[in-house]
C-alpha positions as CSV (number, residue, x, y, z in Angstrom):
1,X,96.6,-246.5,4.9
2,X,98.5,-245.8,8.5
3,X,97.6,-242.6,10.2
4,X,94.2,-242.1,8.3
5,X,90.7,-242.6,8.6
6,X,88.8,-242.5,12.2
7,X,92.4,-243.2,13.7
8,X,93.7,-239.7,12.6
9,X,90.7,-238.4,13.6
10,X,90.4,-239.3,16.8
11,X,94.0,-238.0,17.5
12,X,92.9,-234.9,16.1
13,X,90.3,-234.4,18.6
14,X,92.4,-235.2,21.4
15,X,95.1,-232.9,20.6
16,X,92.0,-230.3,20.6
17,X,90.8,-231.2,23.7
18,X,94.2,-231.0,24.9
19,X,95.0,-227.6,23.8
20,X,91.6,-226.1,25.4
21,X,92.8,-227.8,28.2
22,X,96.1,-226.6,28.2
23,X,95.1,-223.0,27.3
24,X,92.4,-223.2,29.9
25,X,95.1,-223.8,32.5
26,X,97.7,-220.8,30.7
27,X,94.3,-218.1,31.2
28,X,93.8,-219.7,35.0
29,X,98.5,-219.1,35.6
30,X,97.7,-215.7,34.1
31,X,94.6,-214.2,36.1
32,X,96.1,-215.9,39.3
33,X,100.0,-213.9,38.7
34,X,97.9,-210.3,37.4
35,X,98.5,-210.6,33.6
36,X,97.0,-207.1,33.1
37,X,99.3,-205.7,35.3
38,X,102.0,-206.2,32.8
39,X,100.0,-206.0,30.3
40,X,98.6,-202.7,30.3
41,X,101.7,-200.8,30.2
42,X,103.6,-202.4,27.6
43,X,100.4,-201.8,25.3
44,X,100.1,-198.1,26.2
45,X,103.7,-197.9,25.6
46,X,103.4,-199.2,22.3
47,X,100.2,-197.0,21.8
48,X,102.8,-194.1,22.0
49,X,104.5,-195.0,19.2
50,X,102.5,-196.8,17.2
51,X,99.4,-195.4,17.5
52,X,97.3,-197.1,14.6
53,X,98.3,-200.5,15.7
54,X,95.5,-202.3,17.3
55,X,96.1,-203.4,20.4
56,X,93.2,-203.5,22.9
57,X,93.4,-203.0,27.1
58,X,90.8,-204.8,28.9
59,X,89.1,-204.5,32.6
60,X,90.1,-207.8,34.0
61,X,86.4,-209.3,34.1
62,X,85.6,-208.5,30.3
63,X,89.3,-210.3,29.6
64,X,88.7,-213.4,32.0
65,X,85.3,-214.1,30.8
66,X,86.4,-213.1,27.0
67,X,89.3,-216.3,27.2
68,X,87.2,-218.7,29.2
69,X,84.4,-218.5,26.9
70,X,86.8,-218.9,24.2
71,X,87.9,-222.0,25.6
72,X,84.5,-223.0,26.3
73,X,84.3,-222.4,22.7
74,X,87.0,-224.6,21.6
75,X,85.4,-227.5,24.2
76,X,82.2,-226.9,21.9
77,X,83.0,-228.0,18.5
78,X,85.0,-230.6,19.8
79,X,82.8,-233.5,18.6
80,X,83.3,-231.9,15.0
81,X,87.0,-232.5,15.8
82,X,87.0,-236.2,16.1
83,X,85.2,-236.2,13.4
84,X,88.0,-234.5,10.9
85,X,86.1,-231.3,9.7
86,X,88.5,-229.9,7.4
87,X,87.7,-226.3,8.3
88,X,89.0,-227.3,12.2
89,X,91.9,-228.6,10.3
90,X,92.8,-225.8,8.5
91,X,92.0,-223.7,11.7
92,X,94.1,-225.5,13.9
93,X,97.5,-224.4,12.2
94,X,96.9,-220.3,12.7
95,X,95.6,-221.0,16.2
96,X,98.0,-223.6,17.8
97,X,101.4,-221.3,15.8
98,X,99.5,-217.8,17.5
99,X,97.3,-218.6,20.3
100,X,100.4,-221.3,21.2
101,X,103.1,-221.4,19.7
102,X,104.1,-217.8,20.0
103,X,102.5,-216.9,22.8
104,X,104.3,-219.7,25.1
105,X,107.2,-218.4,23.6
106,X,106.6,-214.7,24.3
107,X,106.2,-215.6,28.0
108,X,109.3,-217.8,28.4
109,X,111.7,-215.4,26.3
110,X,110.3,-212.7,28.4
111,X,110.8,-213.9,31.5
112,X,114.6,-214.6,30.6
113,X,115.4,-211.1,29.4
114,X,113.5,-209.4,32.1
115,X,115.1,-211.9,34.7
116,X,111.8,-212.5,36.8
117,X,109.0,-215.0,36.3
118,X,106.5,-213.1,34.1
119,X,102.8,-213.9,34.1
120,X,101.7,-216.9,32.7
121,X,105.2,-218.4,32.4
122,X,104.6,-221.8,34.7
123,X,102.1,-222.7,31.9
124,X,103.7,-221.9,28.8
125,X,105.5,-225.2,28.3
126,X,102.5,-226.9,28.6
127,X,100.2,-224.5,26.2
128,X,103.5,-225.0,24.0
129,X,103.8,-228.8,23.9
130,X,100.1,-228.3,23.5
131,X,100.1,-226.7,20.5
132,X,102.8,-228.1,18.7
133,X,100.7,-231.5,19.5
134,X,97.7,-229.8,17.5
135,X,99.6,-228.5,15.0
136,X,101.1,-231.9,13.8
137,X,97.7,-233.4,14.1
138,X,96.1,-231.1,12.1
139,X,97.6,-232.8,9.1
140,X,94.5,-233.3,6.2
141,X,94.1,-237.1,6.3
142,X,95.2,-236.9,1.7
143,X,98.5,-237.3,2.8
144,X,99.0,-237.6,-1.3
145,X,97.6,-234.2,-1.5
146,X,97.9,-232.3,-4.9
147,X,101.0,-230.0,-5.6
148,X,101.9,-227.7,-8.7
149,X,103.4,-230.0,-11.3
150,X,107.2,-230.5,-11.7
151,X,108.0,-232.1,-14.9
152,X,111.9,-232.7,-14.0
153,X,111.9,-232.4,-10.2
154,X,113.1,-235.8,-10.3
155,X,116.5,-235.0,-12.5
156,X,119.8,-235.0,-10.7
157,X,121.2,-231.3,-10.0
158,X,124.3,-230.4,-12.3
159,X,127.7,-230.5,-10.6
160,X,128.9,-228.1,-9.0
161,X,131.8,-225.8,-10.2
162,X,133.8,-226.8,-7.0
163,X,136.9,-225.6,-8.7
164,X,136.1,-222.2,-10.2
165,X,134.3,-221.3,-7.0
166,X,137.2,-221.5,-4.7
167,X,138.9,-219.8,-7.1
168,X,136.5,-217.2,-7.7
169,X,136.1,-217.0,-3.6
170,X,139.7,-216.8,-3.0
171,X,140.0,-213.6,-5.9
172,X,137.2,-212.0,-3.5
173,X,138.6,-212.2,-0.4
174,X,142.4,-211.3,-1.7
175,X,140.7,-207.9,-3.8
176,X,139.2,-206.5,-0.8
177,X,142.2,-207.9,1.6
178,X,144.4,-205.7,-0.6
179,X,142.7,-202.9,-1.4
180,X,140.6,-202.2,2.3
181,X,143.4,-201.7,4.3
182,X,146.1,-199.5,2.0
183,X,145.1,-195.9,2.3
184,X,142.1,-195.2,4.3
185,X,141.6,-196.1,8.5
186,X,137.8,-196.7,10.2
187,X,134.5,-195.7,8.8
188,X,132.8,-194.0,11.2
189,X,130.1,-196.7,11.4
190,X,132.6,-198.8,11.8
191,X,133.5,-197.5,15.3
192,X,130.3,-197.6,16.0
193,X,130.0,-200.8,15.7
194,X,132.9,-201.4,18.2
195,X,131.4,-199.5,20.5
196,X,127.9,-201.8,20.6
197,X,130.4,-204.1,20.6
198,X,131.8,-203.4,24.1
199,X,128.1,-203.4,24.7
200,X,126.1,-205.9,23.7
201,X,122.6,-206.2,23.9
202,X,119.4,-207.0,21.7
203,X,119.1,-204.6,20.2
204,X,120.3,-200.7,19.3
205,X,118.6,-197.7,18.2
206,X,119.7,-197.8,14.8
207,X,120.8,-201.2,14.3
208,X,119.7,-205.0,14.9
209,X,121.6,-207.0,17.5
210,X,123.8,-209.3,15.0
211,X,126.3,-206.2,13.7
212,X,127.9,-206.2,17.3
213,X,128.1,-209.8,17.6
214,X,130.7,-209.5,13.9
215,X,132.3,-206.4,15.3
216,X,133.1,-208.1,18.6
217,X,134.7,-211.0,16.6
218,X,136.9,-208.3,15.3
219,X,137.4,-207.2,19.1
220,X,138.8,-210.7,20.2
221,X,140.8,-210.8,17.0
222,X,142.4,-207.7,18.6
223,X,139.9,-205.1,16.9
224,X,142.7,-204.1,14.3
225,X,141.5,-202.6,10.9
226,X,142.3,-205.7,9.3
227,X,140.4,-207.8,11.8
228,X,137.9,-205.5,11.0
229,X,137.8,-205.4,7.0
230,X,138.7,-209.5,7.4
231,X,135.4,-210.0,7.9
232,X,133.3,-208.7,5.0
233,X,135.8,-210.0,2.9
234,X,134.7,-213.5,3.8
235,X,130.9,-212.9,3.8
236,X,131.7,-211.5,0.2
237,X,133.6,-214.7,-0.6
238,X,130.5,-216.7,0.7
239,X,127.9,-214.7,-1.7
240,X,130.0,-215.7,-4.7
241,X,129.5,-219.8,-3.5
242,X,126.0,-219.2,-2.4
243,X,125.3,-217.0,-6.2
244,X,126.7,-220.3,-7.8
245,X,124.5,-222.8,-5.8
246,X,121.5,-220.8,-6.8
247,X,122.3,-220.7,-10.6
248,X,123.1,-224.7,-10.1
249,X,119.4,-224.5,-8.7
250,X,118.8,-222.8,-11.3
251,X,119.2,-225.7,-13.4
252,X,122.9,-224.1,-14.3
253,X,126.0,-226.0,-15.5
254,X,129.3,-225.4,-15.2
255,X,129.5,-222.5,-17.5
256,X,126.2,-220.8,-15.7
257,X,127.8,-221.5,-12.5
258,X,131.2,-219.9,-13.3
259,X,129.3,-216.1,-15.0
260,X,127.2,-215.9,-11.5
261,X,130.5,-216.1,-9.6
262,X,132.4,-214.1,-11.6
263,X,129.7,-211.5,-12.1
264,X,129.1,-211.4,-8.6
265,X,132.5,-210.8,-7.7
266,X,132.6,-207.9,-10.2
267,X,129.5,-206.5,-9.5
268,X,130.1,-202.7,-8.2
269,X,127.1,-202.8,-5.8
270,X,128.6,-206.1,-4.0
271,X,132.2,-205.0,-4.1
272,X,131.4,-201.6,-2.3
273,X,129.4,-203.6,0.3
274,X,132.1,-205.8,0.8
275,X,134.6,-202.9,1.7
276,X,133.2,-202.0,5.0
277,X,132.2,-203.7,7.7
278,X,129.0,-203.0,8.4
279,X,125.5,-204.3,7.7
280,X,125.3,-204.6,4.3
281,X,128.3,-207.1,3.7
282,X,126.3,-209.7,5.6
283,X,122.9,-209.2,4.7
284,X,122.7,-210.5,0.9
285,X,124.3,-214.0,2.5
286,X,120.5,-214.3,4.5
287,X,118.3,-213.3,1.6
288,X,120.4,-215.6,-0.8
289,X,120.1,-218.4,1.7
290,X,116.4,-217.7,1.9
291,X,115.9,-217.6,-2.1
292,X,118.3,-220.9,-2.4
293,X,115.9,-222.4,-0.2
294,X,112.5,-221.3,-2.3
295,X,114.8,-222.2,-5.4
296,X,115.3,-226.0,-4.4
297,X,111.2,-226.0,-2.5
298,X,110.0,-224.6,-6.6
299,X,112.6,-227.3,-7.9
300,X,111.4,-230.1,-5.9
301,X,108.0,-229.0,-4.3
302,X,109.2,-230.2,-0.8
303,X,107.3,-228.0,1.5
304,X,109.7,-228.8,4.8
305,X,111.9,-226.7,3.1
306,X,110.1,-223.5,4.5
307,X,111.7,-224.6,7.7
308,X,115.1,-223.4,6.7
309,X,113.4,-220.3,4.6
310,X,112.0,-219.4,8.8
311,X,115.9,-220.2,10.2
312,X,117.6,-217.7,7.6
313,X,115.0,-214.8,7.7
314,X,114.5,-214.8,11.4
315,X,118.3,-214.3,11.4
316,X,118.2,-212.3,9.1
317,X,116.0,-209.6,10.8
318,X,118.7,-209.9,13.8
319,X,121.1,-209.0,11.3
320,X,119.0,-205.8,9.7
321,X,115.8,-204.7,9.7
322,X,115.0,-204.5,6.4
323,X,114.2,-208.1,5.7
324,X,110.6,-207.3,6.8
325,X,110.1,-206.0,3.5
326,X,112.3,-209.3,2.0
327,X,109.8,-211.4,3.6
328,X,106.6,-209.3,2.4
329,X,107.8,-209.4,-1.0
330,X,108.2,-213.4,-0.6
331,X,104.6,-213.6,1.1
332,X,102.4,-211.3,-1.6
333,X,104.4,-213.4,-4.4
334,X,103.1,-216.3,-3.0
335,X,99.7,-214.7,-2.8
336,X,99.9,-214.2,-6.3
337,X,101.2,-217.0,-7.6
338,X,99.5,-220.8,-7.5
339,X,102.1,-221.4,-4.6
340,X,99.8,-219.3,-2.6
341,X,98.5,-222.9,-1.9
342,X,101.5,-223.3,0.6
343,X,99.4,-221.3,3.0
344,X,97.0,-224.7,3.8
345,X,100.5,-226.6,4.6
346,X,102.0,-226.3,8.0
347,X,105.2,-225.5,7.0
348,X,105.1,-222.4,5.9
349,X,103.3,-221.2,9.4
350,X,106.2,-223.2,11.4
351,X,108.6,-221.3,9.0
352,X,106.8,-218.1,10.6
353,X,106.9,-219.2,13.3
354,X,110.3,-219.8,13.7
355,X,111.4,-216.6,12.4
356,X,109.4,-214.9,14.7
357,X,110.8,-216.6,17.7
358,X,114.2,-215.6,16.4
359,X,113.5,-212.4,16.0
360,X,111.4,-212.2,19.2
361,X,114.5,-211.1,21.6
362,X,114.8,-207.5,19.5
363,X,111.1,-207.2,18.8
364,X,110.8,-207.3,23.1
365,X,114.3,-205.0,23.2
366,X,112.2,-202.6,21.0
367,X,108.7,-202.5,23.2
368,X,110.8,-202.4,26.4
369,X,112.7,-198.7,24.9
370,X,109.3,-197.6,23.1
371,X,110.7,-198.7,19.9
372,X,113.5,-196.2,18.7
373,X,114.1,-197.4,15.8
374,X,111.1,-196.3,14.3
375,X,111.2,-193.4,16.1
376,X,114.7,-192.5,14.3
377,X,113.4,-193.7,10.9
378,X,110.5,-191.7,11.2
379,X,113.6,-188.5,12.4
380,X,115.3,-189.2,9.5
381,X,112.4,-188.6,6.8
382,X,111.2,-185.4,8.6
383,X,114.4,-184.0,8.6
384,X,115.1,-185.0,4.9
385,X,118.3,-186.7,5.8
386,X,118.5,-188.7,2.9
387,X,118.5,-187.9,-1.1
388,X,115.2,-188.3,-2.5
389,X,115.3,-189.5,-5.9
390,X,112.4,-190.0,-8.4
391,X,111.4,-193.1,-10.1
392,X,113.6,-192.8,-13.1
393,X,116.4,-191.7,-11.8
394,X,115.7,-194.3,-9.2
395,X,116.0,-196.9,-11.4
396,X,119.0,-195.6,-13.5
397,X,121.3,-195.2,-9.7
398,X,120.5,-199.1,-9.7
399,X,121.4,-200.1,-13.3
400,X,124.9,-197.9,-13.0
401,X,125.3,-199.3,-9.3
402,X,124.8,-202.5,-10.3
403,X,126.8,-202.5,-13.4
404,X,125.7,-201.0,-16.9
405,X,127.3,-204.4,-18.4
406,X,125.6,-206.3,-15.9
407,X,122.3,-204.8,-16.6
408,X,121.0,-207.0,-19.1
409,X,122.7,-210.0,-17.1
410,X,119.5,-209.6,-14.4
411,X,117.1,-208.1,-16.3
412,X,117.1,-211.5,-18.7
413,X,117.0,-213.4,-15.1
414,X,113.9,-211.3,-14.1
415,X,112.2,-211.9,-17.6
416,X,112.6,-215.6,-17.8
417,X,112.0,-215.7,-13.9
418,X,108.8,-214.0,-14.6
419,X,107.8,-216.1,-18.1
420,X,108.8,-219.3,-16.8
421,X,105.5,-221.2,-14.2
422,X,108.2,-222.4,-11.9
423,X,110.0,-219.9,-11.5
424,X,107.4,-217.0,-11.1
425,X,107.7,-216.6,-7.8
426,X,111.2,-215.3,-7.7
427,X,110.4,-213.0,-10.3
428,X,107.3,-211.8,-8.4
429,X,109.3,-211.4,-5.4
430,X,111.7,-208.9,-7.2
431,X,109.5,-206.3,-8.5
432,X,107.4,-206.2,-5.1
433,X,110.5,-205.6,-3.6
434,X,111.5,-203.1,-5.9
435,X,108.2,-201.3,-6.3
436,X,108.0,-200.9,-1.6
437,X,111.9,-199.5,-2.1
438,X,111.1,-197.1,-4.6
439,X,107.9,-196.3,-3.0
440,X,109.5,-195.7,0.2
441,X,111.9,-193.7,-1.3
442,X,114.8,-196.0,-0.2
443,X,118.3,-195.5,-0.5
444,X,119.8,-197.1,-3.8
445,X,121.8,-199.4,-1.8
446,X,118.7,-200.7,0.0
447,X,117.9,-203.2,-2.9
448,X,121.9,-204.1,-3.5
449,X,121.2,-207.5,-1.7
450,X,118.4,-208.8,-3.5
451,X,120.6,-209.0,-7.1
452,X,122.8,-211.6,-7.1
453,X,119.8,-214.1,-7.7
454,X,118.8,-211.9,-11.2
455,X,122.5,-212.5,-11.9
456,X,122.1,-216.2,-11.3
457,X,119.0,-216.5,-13.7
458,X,120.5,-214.3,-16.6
459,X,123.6,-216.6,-16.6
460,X,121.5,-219.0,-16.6
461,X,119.7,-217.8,-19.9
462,X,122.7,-217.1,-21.4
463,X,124.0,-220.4,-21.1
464,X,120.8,-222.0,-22.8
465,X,121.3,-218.8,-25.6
466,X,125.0,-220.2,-26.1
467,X,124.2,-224.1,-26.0
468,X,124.3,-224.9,-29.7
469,X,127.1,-221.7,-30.7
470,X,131.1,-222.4,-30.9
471,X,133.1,-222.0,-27.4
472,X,134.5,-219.0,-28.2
473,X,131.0,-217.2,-27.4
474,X,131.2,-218.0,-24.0
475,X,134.8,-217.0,-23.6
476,X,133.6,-214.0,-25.4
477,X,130.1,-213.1,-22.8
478,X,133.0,-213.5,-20.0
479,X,135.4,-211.5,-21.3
480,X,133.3,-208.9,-22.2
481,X,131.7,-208.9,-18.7
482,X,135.2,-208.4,-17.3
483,X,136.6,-206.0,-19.3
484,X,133.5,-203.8,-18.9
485,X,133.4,-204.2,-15.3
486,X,136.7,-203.3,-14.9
487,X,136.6,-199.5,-14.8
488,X,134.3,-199.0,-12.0
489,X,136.3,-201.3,-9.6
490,X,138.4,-198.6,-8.5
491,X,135.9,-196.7,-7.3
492,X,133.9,-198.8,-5.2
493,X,137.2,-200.6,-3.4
494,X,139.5,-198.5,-2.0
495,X,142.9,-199.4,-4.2
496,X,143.4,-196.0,-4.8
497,X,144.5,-193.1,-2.3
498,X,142.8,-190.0,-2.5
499,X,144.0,-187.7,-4.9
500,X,144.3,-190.5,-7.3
501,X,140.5,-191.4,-6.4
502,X,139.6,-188.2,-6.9
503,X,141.9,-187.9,-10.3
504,X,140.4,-191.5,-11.9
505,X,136.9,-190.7,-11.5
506,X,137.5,-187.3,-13.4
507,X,139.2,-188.9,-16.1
508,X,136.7,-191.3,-16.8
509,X,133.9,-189.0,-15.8
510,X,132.1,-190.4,-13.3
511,X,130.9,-189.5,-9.8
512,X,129.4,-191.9,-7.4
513,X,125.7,-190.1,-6.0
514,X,125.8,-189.0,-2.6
515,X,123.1,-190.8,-0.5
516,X,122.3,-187.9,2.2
517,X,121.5,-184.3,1.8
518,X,124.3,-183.0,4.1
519,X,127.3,-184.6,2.5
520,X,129.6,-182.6,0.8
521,X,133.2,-182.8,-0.4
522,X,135.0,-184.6,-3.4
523,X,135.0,-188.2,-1.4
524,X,132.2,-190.3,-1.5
525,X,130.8,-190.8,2.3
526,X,132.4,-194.1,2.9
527,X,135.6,-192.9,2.0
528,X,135.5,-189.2,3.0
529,X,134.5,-190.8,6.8
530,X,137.6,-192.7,7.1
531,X,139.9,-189.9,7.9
532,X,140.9,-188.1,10.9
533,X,140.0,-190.4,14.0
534,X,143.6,-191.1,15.0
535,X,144.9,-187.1,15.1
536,X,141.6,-186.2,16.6
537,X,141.9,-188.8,19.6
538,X,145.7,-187.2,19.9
539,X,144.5,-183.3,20.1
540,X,141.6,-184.4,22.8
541,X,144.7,-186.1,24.5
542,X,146.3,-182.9,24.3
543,X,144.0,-180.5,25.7
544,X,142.9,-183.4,28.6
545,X,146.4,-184.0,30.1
546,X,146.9,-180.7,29.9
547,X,144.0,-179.6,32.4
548,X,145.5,-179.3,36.1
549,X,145.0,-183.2,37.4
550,X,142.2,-181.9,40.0
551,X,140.3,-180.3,37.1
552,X,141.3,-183.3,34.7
553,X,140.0,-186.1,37.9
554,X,136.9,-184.1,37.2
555,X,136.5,-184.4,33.5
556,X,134.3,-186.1,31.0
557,X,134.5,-186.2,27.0
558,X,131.3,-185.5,25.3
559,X,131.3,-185.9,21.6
560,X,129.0,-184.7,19.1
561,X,128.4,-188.3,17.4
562,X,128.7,-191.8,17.1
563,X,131.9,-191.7,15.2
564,X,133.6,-189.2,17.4
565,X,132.4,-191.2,20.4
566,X,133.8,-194.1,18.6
567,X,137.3,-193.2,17.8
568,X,138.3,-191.7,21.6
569,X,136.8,-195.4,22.7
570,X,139.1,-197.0,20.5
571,X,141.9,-195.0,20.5
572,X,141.9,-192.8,23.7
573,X,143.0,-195.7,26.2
574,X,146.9,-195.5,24.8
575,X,147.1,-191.5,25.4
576,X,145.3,-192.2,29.0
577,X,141.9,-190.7,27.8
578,X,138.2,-192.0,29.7
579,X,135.4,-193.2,28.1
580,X,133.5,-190.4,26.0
581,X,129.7,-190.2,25.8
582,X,127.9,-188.9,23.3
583,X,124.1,-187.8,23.1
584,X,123.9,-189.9,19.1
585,X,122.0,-192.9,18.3
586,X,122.9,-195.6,20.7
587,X,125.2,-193.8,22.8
588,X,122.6,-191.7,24.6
């Protein structure tokens, strides 16, 4: 057969010797531009805040002679190279992606955001073309190696429900069109946001890059509230398509197809993230993409998938934080699973590969300001900021935020996901994630992403339940799903204005949870923080122009957070106001 036998192992050797030689000539750039003189302080500063994280510092004899006699090394067992040891092989694919791959990388990216030629830099396209050379070569010459049985990956996927979902999409994006912009004005994260967005960098104190890059679309669409709230809307409208494509994944028909959307686009948890625009509208559409994608790779066993799995969640850490634990929850439900055998495949180390590089612009933002983030995370728990809630009252905020109706809608998904072979890695990836929120103590909407795929696999169920029983009962499961639903959508939109909020939620006795310690008042947060901004740039206007103009020439506006800081950015300029600073978050 082509590309086996002593052929493909010869070309294996070679693209070992090559690396040694390529990585022999990176260590040579990087002792000859003083490496260590970079080095050194960016691990010390990382020391500071991360102190059990293992990085070593190194006199710069004990490092020279430490690489060269690692390359010596890899010159060594070249013979058993060209001879196609399997253990080189399987070797090959964590060294060329680390020692390579990301290390190439790291010095090209580096150089471009500090602006100067870092250490090590003239090399790295070398070492890189290097390793990606290995990498391929390091294929295992049973190109018909074994994979997990798929009795039916062969069968055609069921059409899609093209019509229902642009119906379903265009009901999203017309609810929270109509109801976002009728009584309320900015959320104070919201100006935030417009502020980073005047701003934009790699990264923010509180935030990853992305959430300035959707507020400064709203900017050039004239930064309007309904630029603004325009956006969510649509990201909401895309979760209801991507739900669907799942469940047809899934193995769902038409019907299937048509309960995802629907109970997606009624779901309270999605409708409240879908209000706002901040980082929660857009991060479900990354960790759906990325479980569409493990979806079809379980359907068909087509490993190159994981390519696209490393495209979505390397965005998706631009776009929040939080999909580190996404992606652990993926990874240990691999571990646990038979699929764990996707570790001795390349693809899944190119996938992590590729995530990392996309996420390697914030991760260098971070070590360059001695990573805030974790600094304010770590601010945030020792002031008990946020509501601590035990684990079953935990797990009760998620069934109401989710949807009582709803709630045996995922929890048959996560039961068959979990029963079925195929499938037990999606269920697996749920209860990890569920299990590091709740130990974490996590806010409850934290895990509202991760649903809309238990939604898909209930439908799902209930379609094959419903298979063999008269029509009606699936206009009935709908109905019922809607009707139920129906209550709770005033509350988590914002169709109603204040004192009839206020009014419907005592009539029908409920009261949405507060999610920090310090908020008070009959609003929930997100709607209590949308009033005010306007009158309050007006009396700052006020008291400024009235100052003497030498004392007013002499003037600054410091505000006492974000949100304040925020609103006398956006609306200060038509009452003649400067920019304000502020000592909060991002703004210091």
């Amino acid at each position: 057969m082509a590309g086996t036998g002593p052929n493909r192992n010869r070309r294996f050797g070679y693209a070992w010797l090559g690396f040694a030689a390529a990585l022999a000539v990176h260590v040579l750039d990087e002792a000859t531009h003083d490496f260590l003189y970079t080095y050194k302080p960016a691990v010390q500063a990382i020391r500071a805040r991360i102190p059990f994280l293992p990085l070593p510092t190194f006199t710069f004899g004990l490092w020279l002679s430490g690489l060269l006699a690692g390359v010596a090394l890899l010159v060594c067992v070249s013979p058993l190279a060209f001879r196609g040891a399997r253990w080189m092989r399987l070797a090959a694919w964590p060294l060329s992606i680390v020692v390579g791959v990301f290390n190439a990388s790291l010095h090209m990216l580096s150089s471009v955001y500090y602006r100067r030629w870092m250490p090590g830099v003239y090399s790295s396209p070398l070492l890189l073309l290097a390793a990606l050379f290995l990498f391929v070569s390091a294929r295992s010459q049973k190109t018909g190696a074994a994979r997990l049985a798929v009795p039916d990956n062969n069968q055609p996927l069921p059409r899609l429900a093209t019509g229902v979902a642009i119906a379903l999409c265009a009901a999203k994006f017309l609810l929270h069109a109509v109801t976002s912009m009728r009584n309320y004005g900015y959320f104070r994260d919201e100006l935030y946001y417009l502020d980073m967005a005047r701003h934009l960098d790699w990264g923010y104190v509180d935030a990853a890059p992305l959430v300035a890059v959707y507020a400064k679309l709203a900017l050039l669409m004239g930064g309007s509230l309904a630029a603004l709230r325009m956006l969510p809307a649509l990201a909401g409208a895309a979760l209801v398509v991507l739900s669907m494509l799942i469940a047809r994944e899934l193995g769902g028909n038409r019907y299937a197809q048509s309960l995802t959307g629907l109970a997606v686009l009624l779901c309270p948890a999605v409708l409240w993230a879908g209000s706002l625009m901040t980082i929660n509208a857009f991060e479900p559409l990354y960790w759906m993409g990325c479980i569409l994608v493990i979806a079809r790779f379980l359907r068909t066993g087509d490993s190159h998938l994981w390519l696209w799995f490393g495209v979505l969640a390397g965005l998706g850490l631009e776009n929040k934080h939080s999909t580190l634990i996404f992606g652990f929850a993926v990874t240990v439900a691999l571990l646990i699973t038979q699929r764990r055998r996707e570790f001795l495949k390349p693809w899944i180390w190119i996938a992590g590969g590729i995530a990392l590089a996309l996420f390697l612009p914030n991760l260098i933002w971070q070590v360059q300001h001695h990573f805030p983030t974790i600094e304010d995370l770590r601010n945030v728990q020792r002031e008990g900021k946020n509501v601590v809630l035990g684990p079953l009252a935990f797990v009760k905020e998620q069934i109401f935020d989710v949807g009582p109706i709803l709630f045996p809608v995922w929890l048959a998904g996560l039961i068959w996901f979990l029963r079925e072979r195929r499938w037990r890695l999606l269920g697996f990836t749920f209860v990890v994630f569920f299990v590091v929120m709740e130990l974490e103590h996590a806010k409850n909407y934290y895990l509202f992403p991760i649903y809309p795929f238990l939604l898909a696999g209930g439908t799902v169920v209930i379609e094959r339940c419903l298979a063999l029983r008269a029509n009606w009962t699936r206009a009935a499961v709908a109905a019922v799903i809607v009707v139920a639903s129906m209550p709770l959508v005033p509350l988590v939109t914002w169709m109603l204005s204040p004192e009839q909020y206020i009014a419907y939620g005592e009539r029908i006795g409920v009261k949405l949870s507060k999610a920090e310690v310090a908020h008070a008042g009959p609003l929930p947060q997100p709607i209590g923080d949308q009033f005010g901004w306007p009158e309050m740039a007006r009396q700052v206007a006020d008291i400024y122009h009235s100052l003497p103009p030498a004392e007013r020439a002499q003037t600054g506006i410091w505000a006492g957070n974000y949100g304040e800081a925020g609103a006398i950015n956006l609306f200060g300029p038509q009452y003649g106001l400067p920019r304000a600073y502020s000592r909060h978050q991002t703004h210091w």
